[in-house]
C-alpha positions as CSV (number, residue, x, y, z in Angstrom):
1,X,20.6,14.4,-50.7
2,X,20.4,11.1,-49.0
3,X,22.3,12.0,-46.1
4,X,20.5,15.4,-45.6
5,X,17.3,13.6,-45.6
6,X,18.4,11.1,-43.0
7,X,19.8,13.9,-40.7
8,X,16.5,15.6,-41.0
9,X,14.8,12.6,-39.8
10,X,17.0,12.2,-37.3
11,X,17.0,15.5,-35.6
12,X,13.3,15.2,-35.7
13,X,13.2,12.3,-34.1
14,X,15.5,13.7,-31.3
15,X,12.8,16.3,-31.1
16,X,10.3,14.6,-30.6
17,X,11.8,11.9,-28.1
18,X,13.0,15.1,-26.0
19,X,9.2,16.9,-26.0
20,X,7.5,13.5,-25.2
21,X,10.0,13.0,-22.1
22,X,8.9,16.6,-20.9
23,X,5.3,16.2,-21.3
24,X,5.3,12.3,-19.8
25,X,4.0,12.1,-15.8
26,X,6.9,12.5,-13.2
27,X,7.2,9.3,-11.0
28,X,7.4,11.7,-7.7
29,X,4.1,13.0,-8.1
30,X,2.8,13.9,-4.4
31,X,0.0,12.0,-3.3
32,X,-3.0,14.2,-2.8
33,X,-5.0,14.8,0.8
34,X,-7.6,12.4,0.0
35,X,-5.2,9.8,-0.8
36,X,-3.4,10.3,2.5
37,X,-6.4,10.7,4.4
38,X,-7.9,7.2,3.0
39,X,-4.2,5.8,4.2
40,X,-5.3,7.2,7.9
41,X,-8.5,6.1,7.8
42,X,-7.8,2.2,6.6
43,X,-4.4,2.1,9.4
44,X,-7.6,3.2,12.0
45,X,-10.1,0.6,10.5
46,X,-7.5,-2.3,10.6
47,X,-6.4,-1.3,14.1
48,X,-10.0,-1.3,15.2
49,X,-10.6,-5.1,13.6
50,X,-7.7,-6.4,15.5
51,X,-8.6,-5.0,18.5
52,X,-12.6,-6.2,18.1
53,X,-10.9,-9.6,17.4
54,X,-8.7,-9.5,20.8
55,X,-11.8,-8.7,22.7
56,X,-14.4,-10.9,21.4
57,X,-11.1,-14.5,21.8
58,X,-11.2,-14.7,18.2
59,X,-7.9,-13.6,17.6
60,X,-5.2,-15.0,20.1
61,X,-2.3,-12.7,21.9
62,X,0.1,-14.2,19.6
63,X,-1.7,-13.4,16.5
64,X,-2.4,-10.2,17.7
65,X,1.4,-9.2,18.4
66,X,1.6,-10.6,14.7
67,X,-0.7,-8.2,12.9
68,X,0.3,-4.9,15.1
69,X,3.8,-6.1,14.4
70,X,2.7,-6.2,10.3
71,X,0.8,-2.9,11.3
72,X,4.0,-1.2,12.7
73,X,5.6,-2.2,9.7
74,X,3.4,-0.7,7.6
75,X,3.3,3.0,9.7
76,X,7.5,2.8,9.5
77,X,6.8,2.5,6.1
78,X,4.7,4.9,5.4
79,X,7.0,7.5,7.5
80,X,9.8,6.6,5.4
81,X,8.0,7.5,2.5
82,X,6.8,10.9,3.5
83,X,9.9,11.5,5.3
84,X,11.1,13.4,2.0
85,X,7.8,15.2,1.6
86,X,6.7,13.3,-1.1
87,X,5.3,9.8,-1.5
88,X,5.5,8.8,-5.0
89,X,2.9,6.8,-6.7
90,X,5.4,3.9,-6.0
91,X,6.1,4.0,-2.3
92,X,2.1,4.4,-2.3
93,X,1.4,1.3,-4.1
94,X,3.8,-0.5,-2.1
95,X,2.1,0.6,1.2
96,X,-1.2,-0.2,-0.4
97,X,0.3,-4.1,-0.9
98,X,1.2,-4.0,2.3
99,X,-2.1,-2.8,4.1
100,X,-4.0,-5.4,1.7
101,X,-1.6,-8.4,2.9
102,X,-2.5,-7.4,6.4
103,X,-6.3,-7.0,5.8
104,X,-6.5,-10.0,4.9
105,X,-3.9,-11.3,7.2
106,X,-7.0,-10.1,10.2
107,X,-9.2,-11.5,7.8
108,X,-7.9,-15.1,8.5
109,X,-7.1,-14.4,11.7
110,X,-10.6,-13.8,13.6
111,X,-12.1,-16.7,10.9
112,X,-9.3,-19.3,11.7
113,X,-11.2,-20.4,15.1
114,X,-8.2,-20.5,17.1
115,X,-9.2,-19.3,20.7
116,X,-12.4,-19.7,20.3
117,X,-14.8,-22.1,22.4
118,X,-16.9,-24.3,20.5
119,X,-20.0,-26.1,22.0
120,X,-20.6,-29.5,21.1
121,X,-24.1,-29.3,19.4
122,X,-27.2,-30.7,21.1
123,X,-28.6,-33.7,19.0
């Protein structure tokens, strides 16, 4: 009796285990269209801020070959990732990390005053 109720338990618990694995989210969900075309539009926004901070002297030639070197990373990347036809949800979050570093990567770069003049102030 005790050993029939145990392997009752058991196979329901292999049941249950195997219809919970089958109903859980696969990792290799495709991204959708808006996701990739939010990808497209932040590469073109972060392109456009390094290039405003090359033409106004806030960012210096070498930081600029530094962030469209982190930006060339970031498109290698992101063809890697699609090269399969899929971009998981993790190759997406780890080209998300990547674009935040290099936001804020410019950020600090057209703030960090290098190349700038500066005018002593009139007193």
């Amino acid at each position: 009796m005790f050993n029939r109720n145990l392997l009752a338990a058991a196979a329901l618990a292999i049941m249950a285990g195997a219809s919970f694995a089958q109903t859980a989210a696969p990792a290799t969900t495709p991204l959708t269209k808006a996701a990739e075309n939010r990808e497209e539009h932040r590469d073109a926004n972060q392109q456009q801020r390094i290039q405003a901070g090359e033409e106004n002297g806030s960012v210096t030639k070498r930081e600029q070959r530094k962030l469209e070197k982190q930006q060339w990373r970031i498109h290698h990347a992101e063809k890697k990732a699609a090269a399969d036809g899929k971009v998981t949800r993790g190759e997406a979050t780890h080209i998300e990390t990547m674009q935040d570093r290099a936001s804020k990567n410019i950020h600090e770069e057209r703030r960090d005053e290098q190349g700038t003049v500066t005018t002593p102030k009139n007193r």
